[in-house]
C-alpha beads as a LAMMPS data file, in Angstrom:
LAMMPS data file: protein, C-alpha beads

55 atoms
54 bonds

1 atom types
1 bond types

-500.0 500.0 xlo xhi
-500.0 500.0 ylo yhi
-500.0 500.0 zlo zhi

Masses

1 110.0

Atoms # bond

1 1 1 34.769 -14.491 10.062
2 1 1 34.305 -13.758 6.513
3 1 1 31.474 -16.544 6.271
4 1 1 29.784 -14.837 9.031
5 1 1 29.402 -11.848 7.076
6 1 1 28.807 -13.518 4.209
7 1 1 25.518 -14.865 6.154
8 1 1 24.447 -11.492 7.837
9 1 1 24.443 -9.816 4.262
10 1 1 22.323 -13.230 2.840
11 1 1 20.319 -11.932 5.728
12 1 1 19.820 -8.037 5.356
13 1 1 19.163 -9.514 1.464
14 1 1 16.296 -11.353 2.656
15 1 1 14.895 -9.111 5.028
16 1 1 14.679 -6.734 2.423
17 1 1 12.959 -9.008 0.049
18 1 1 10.370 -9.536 2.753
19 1 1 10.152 -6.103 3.471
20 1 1 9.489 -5.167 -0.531
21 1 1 6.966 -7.533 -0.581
22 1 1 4.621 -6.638 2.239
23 1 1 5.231 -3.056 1.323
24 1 1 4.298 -3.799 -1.964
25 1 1 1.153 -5.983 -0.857
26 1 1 0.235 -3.003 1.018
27 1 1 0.379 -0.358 -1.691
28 1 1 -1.701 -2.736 -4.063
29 1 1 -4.738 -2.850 -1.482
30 1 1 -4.374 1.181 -0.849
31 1 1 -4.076 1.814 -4.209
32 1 1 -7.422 -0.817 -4.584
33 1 1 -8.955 1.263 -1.620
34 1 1 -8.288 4.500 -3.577
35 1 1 -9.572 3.652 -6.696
36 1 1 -13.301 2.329 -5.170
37 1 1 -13.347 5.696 -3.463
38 1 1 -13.103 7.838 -6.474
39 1 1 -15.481 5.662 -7.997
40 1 1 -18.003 6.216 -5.393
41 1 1 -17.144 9.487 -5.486
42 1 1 -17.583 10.033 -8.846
43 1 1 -21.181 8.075 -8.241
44 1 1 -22.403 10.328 -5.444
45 1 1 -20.811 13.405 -6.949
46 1 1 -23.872 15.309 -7.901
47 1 1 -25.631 14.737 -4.293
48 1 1 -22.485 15.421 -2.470
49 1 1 -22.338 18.665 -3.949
50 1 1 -25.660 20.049 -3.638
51 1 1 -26.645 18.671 -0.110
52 1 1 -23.904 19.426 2.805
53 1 1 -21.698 16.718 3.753
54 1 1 -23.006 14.485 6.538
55 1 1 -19.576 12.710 7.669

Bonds

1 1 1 2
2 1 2 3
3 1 3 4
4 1 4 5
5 1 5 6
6 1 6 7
7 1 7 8
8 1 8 9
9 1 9 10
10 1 10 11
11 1 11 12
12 1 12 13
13 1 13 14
14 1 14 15
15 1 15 16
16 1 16 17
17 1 17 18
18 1 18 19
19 1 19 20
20 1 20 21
21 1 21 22
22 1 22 23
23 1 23 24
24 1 24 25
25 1 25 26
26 1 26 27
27 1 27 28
28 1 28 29
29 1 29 30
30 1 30 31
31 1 31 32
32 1 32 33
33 1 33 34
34 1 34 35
35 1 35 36
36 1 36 37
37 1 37 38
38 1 38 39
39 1 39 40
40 1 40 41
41 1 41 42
42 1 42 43
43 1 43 44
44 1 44 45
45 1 45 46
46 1 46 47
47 1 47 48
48 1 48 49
49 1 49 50
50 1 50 51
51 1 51 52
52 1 52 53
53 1 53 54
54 1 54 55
């Protein structure tokens, strides 16, 4: 019984660790997708702001 237990909270442990570490995956390659867009941004700035937007 108490081994059991023992096994579903090694379990919930690494589930979590998995978890935390696709999350975090994911965060690094929005965070990567954020930054290029302010950097086009910033590039196009002037011409998005004087002609009206296309998208």
């Amino acid at each position: 019984m108490m081994s059991a237990r023992l096994l579903s909270v090694y379990f919930m442990m690494a589930l979590m660790a998995v978890c935390s570490y696709a999350l975090q995956g994911i965060n690094e390659e929005v965070e990567k997708e954020i930054s290029d867009m302010g950097l086009r941004n910033r590039h196009f700035g002037s011409s998005v702001i004087d002609s009206s937007p296309t998208k």
